[in-house]
Structures are given as C-alpha cells and as structure tokens.
C-alpha positions in Angstrom: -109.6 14.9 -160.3 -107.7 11.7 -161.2 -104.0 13.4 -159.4 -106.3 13.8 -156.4 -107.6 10.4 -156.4 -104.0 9.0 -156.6 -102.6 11.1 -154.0 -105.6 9.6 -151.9 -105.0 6.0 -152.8 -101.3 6.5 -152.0 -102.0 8.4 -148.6 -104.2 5.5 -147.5 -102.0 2.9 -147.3 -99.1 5.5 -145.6 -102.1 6.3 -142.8 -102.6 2.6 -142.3 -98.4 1.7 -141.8 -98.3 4.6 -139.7 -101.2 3.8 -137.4 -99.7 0.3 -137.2 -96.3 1.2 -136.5 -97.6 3.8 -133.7 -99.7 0.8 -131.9 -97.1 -1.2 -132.2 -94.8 1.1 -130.5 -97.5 1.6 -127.8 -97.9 -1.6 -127.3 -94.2 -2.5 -126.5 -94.1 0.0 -124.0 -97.1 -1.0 -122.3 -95.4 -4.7 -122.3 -92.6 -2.8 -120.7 -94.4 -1.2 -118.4 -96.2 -4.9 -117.2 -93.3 -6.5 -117.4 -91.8 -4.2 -114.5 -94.7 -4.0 -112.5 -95.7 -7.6 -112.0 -91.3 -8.2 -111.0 -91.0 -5.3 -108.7 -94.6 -6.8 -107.8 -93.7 -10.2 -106.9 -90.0 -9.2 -105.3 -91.6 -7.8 -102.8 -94.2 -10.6 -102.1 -90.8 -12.6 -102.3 -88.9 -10.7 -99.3 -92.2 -10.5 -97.3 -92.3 -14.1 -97.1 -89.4 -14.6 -96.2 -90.0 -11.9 -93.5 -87.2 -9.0 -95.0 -90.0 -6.3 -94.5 -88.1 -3.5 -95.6 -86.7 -4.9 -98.6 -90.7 -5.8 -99.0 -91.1 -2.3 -98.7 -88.8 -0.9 -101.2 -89.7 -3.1 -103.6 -93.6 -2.5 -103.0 -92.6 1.5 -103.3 -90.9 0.7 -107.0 -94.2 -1.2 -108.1 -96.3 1.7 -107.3 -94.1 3.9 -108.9 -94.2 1.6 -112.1 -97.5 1.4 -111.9 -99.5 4.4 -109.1 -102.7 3.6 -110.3 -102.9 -0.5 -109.1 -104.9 -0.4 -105.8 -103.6 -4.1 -105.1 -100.4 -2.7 -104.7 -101.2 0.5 -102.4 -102.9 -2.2 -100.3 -99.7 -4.5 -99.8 -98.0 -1.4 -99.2 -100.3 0.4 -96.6 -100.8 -2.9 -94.7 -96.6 -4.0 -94.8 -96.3 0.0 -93.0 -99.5 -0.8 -90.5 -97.5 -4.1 -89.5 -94.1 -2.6 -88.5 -95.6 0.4 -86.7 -95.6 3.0 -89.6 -98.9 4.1 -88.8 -98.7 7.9 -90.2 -97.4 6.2 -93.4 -100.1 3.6 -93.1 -102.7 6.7 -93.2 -100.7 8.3 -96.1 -101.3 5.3 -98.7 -105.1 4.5 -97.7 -105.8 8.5 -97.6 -104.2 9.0 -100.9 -106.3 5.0 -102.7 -109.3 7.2 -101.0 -108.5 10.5 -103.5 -108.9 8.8 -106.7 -111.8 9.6 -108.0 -111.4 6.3 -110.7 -111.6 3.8 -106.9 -113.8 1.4 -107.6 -116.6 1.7 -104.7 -115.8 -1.7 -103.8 -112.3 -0.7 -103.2 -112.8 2.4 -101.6 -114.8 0.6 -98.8 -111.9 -1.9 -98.6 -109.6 1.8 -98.5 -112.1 3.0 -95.9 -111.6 0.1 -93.3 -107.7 -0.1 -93.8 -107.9 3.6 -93.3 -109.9 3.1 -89.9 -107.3 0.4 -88.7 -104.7 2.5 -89.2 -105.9 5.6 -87.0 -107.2 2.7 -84.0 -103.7 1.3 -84.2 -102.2 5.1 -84.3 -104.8 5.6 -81.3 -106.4 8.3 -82.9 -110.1 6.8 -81.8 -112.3 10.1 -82.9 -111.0 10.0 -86.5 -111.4 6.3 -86.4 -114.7 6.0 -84.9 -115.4 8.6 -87.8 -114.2 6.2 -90.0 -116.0 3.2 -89.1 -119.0 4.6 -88.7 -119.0 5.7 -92.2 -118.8 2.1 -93.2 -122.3 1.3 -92.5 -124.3 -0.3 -95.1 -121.2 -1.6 -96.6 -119.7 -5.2 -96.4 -117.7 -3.9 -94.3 -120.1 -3.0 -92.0 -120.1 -6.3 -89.6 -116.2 -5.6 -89.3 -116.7 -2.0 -88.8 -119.2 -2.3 -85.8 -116.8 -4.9 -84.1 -114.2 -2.7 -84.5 -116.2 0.0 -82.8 -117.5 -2.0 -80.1 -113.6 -2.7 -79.0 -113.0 1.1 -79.3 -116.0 2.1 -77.1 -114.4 -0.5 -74.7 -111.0 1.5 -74.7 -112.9 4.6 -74.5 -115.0 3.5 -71.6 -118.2 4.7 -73.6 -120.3 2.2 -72.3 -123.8 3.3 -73.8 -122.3 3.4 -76.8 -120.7 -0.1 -76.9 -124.3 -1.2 -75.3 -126.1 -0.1 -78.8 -123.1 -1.5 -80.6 -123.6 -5.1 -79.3 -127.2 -5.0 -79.6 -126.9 -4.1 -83.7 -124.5 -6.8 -83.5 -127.3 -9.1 -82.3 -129.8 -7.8 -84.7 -127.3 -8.3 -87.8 -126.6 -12.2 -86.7 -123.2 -11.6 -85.6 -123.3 -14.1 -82.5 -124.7 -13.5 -78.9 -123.1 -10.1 -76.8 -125.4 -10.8 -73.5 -122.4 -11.6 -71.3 -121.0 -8.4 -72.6 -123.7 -6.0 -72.5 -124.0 -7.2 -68.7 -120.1 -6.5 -68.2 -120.7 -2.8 -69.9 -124.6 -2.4 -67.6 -122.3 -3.4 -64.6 -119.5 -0.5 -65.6 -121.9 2.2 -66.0 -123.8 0.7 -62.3 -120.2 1.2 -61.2 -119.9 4.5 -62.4 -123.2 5.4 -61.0 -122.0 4.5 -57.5 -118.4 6.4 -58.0 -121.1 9.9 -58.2 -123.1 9.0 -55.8 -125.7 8.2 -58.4 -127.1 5.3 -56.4 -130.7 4.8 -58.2 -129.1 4.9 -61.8 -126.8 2.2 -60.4 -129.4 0.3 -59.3 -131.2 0.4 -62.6 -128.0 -0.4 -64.6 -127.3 -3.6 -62.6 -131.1 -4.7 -63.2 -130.9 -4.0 -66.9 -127.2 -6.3 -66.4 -129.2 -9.2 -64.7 -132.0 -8.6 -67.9 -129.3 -8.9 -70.4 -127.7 -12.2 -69.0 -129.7 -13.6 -66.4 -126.5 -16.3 -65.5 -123.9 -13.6 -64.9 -122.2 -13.7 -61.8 -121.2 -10.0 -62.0 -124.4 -8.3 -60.9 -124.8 -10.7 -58.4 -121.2 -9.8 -56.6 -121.6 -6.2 -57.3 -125.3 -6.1 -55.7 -124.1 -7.7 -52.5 -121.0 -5.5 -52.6 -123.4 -2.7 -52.8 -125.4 -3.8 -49.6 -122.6 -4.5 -47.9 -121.3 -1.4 -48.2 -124.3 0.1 -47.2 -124.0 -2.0 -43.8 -127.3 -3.5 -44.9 -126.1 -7.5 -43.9 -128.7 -9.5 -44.7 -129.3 -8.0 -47.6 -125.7 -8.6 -49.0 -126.1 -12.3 -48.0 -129.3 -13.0 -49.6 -127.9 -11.0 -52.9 -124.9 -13.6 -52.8 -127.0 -17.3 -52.2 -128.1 -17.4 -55.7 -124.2 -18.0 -56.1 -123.9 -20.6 -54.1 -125.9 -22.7 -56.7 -125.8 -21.1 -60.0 -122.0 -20.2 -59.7 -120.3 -21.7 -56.6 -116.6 -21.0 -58.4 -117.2 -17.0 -58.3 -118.8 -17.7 -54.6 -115.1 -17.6 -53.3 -114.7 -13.9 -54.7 -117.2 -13.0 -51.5 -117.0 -15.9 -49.3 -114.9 -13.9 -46.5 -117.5 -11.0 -46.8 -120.6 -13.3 -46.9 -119.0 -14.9 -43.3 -118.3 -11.4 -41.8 -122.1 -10.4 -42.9 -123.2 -13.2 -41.3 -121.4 -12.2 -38.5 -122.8 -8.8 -38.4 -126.4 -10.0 -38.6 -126.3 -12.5 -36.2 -126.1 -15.5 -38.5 -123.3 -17.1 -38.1 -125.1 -20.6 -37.3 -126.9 -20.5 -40.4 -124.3 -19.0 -42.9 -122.0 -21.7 -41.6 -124.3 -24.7 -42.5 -124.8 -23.4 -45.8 -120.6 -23.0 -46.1 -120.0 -26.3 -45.0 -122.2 -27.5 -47.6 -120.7 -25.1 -50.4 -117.3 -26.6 -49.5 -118.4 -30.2 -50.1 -119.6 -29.6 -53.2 -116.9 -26.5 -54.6 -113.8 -26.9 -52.4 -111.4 -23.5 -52.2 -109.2 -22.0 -49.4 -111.2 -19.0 -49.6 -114.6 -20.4 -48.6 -112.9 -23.1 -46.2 -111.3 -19.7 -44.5 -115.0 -18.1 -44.3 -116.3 -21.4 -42.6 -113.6 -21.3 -40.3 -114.3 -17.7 -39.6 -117.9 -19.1 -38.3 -116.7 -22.1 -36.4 -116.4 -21.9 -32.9 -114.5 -24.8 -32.0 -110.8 -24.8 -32.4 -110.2 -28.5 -32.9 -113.1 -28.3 -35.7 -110.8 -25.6 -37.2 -107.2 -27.0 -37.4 -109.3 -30.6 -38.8 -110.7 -28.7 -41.5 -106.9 -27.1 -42.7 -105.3 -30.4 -42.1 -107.9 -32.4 -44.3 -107.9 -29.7 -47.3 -103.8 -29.6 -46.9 -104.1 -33.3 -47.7 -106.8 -32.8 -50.6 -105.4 -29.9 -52.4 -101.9 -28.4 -51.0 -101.3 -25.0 -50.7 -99.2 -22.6 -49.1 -102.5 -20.4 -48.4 -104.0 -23.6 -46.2 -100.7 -24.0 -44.6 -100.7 -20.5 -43.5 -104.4 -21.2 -42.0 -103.1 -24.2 -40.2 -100.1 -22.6 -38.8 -102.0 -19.1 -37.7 -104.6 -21.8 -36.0 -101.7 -23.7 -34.1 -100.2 -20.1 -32.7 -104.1 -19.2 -31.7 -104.3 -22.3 -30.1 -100.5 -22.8 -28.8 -100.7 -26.6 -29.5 -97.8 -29.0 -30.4 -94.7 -26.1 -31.3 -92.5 -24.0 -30.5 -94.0 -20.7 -30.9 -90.6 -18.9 -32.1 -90.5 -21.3 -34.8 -94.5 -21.2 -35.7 -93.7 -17.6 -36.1 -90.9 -18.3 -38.2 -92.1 -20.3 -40.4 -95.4 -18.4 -41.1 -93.4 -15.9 -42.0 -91.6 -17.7 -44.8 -94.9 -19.2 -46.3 -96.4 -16.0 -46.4 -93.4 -14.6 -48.1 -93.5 -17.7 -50.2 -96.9 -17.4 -51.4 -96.9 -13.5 -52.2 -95.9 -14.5 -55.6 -99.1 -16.9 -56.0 -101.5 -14.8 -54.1 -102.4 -13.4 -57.9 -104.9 -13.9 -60.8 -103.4 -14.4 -63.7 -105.3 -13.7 -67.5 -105.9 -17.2 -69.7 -105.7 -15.6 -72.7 -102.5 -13.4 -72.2 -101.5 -14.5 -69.5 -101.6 -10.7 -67.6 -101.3 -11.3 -63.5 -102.9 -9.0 -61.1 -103.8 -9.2 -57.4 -107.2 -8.6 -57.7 -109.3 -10.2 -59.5 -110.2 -8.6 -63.0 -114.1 -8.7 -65.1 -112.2 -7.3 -68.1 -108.3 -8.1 -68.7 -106.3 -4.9 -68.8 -103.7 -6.2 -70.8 -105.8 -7.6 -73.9 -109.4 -6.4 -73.1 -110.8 -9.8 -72.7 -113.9 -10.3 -70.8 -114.2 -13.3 -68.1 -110.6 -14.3 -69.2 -109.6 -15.1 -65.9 -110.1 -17.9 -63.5 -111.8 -17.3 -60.4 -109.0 -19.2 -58.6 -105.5 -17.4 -57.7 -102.4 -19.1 -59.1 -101.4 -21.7 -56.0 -105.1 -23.0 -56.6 -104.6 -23.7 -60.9 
C-alpha cells in the first residue's frame, strides 16, 4: 500500500508538467496561427486601400486559408470579387459563410443579403428575388425590400413593385406616392398596348389616387382621348396642367393646339396659351400659340421677341419657316439655306438629356433607361437648359 502511494505521489506531479508543457505547446501554435492571420489580414486591407485589388485578393485568400472559419474575412473577400465583376466567385464565398452550421444568425442574415447582391449584380433576378424575400423579418429586411422594389422595376413586374412600395410606406421608409403613380401609369400603359382599355382607365385613376400632383396621368389621360379622336376631352384632361404643372404643359402643348383645332376651339385655346406663355415661357407652347394665330405679323413678333428673351436655334427655325410662309424681307434661296443649316445645327440639341446620369434621348423619358431614375429629367430639351 505505501509503494502505491509513492508511485501516485510521483505520477502526480509528472501529470501536472506534462499537462503544462502540452498547453504550452498549444498555446504557441495558436499564437502562430493569430499571428498569421491578423498580417495576411491586414496586407490585404493594406493593398485595397491603396486600390491593388488583386494583390487584395491574394492576400484575403491566404487569411482565409490561415484561418477558414473567420466570417469577417469571407466577407472582405466576397465583397473585393462582387466589386471587380467576379460575381460567380462572389456567390461561391457567401454560399459557402451560408453552410456553416456554427454562422451566427446575425451573420448569416448579413451572408444572406451579400448573397442576394451578388445574384442582382450577376442578373440572376429569380434566385435573387428568392433571396431577398427570405430576408423578411430580419434587419435586413428594409434593405431587402428596396432591393426588390429596383428588381420589380427591371423586371417590369409592376404589381409587384406596387405592394413593395406600399410595405415600404407602412415600415417608415420614406414616401413611394410619386412612384407607385409611375408603376399605376405602366400597367394603364400596358392595359392600352392589349387593348385592355377599362383596366387602363382604372390603373390611371388608382395613379391620380396615389399622387394627386403627378403630371403623368394627366398627360397619359389626354393622350388617351386624343387618340381616341375625342378633342375636347383631351383638352379638358390637359388644363389642370396649365396650373398645377405648366413646365410638363410643353410635353402636349402642340397636341393641345391641334385638338383645339379639331374641336373648333382655336379662339379659346389660344387665349389660354397666350396666357400660359406669360407666365411659363418655352418654344414648344409659343409654337402651339402660333399654330392658333391667324395673323402673320402677330406670328413672326412673337419669334422675334422670344429670340431676344431666350435664344434658340428651335425659335430661329420658327422665325425663318414664318419669313418663307410669308416671303417678307429675303432671298428665298438663302431663307432656304440657312433653315437648313439651323435645323442641322440643332438636331444635336433637339434631346432630353437624364440629370442624374446624364443619359440623352429624343423623347422624353418618366423613368431613365440608363440608371432607372424616376422624373430625372427636365422637361426642357437641351438648347432650352
């Protein structure tokens, strides 16, 4: 009994050395293994700053083979491939933080969104949609329905953006009237590309409902009238116009003249011009006014006074085509000539061009094609800005 009691007493001590030793041996290679995490680590953040991406990259890979299990790490990684293009990669890295089944949920919601900007970037819209959707209830869900509200836009799923903005209103993210007209006004346009005139009617209403200052509707219900050779009705769909949004007025001012025309209202619709123009000056409603006036003299005063107000090549064009109609004061060789060259000389500025991106179109554009803005552009051509 005492042998065994002094083996036991020796053995202790030998346990204790050993367990020490073995920590201590863990413990340096778990310094080691810090150490070479936290200087691949901060290499990269090092190149990225100094914008050598994909020396960012390689150093970013060798800290996640140091250490796989750091999420920071796959994050700074997935996001460096998202920037230069790498989308498939992108997806690889999130898709892979997503497996772990130690991802801490806050984490894997932060995994989830990453993983949805990837496929939008990648244009793979279902499997984002997917994504997004699934981020509901999280704090990532005010991101997520943003997100989804631009992709509807791409998608042109406008009932679905239309439920999008209004949980947007509901959560407090801001007001989305001016946009849920714009999407009421694409399905109304929709409607009338099927022949579907009653649904169109309906979705213009429920536009006017959603923003009752919204020039849109307005333009698109006269536009509708119009083209149903129903005149007057066109004309009294545009007034309201006139007075809530006289700049947008010069979008339909030739139309408004030539339904005047065609109802027999060319008297009236030119007082109410004239008076438009004092107030809101543009070539395009001085050129509906002059499509009204009778009197010639009247005419060429009205180009030559604007000219001196507000110079375009547009209003030079007007005063020149008046001069050949009337055959007053030149050469009609070189009236002809020189038309010409201004109209050639204001092709160029005869366009709309985006504020935000700066995208240029002939006709004028509710939504930019280039970024996907809404009311981004000026409802004056270029020659007028």
């Amino acid at each position: 009994m005492d042998f065994d009691l002094q083996w036991l007493l020796l053995a202790f001590p030998v346990t204790f050395l050993l367990g020490w030793l073995a920590s201590r041996l863990d413990l340096k290679q778990v310094r080691r293994e810090e150490n070479a995490s936290p200087q691949a680590y901060f290499k990269g953040l090092n190149l990225l700053l100094n914008e050598q991406q994909d020396k960012a990259i390689d150093a970013f890979i060798e800290a996640v083979q140091h250490d796989p299990d750091t999420s920071d790490l796959h994050f700074a990684l997935g996001n460096l491939f998202r920037r230069r293009g790498e989308y498939e990669r992108a997806i690889r890295v999130h898709q892979h933080l997503l497996s772990r089944a130690d991802l801490k949920n806050e984490d894997r919601n932060r995994a989830q969104h990453a993983l949805a900007q990837d496929f939008l970037k990648a244009g793979l819209l279902d499997r984002a949609e997917e994504a997004l959707k699934s981020l509901e209830g999280t704090a990532f869900g005010t991101d997520a329905r943003l997100a989804l509200l631009t992709l509807f836009e791409r998608s042109r799923h406008w009932h679905a953006a239309i439920d999008t903005a209004q949980q947007l209103e509901k959560a407090g993210a801001g007001s989305f009237a001016s946009r849920m007209a714009h999407y009421w006004c694409e399905v109304a346009h929709e409607a009338d590309a099927k022949g579907r005139a009653d649904e169109a009617e309906q979705a213009l209403k429920r536009a006017r409902e959603a923003a009752p200052q919204a020039a849109r509707p307005v333009v698109m219900e006269g536009q509708r009238q119009w083209r149903a050779r129903a005149f007057e009705a066109a004309m009294q769909a545009w007034e309201p116009l006139m007075v809530s949004s006289p700049q947008f007025f010069a979008l339909v001012a030739h139309d408004y003249a030539q339904a005047a025309q065609h109802a027999q209202r060319g008297t009236w619709a030119l007082e109410r011009l004239e008076a438009l123009y004092a107030q809101s000056p543009s070539v395009e409603v001085l050129a509906a006014l002059n499509l009204l006036q009778p009197d010639s003299q009247i005419r060429r005063d009205h180009w030559i006074a604007h000219l001196k107000q507000q110079p375009s090549l547009t209003a030079a064009q007007g005063l020149i085509k008046e001069r050949l109609n009337t055959g007053i004061a030149m050469n009609t060789h070189e009236v002809e000539s020189l038309q010409t060259a201004v109209i050639a000389a204001s092709k160029p500025l005869q366009r709309y061009r985006c504020a935000a991106c700066g995208f240029e179109g002939q006709h004028y554009f509710w939504q930019c094609p280039g970024c996907q803005s809404w009311d981004s552009y000026p409802p004056r051509k270029l020659e007028e800005q």
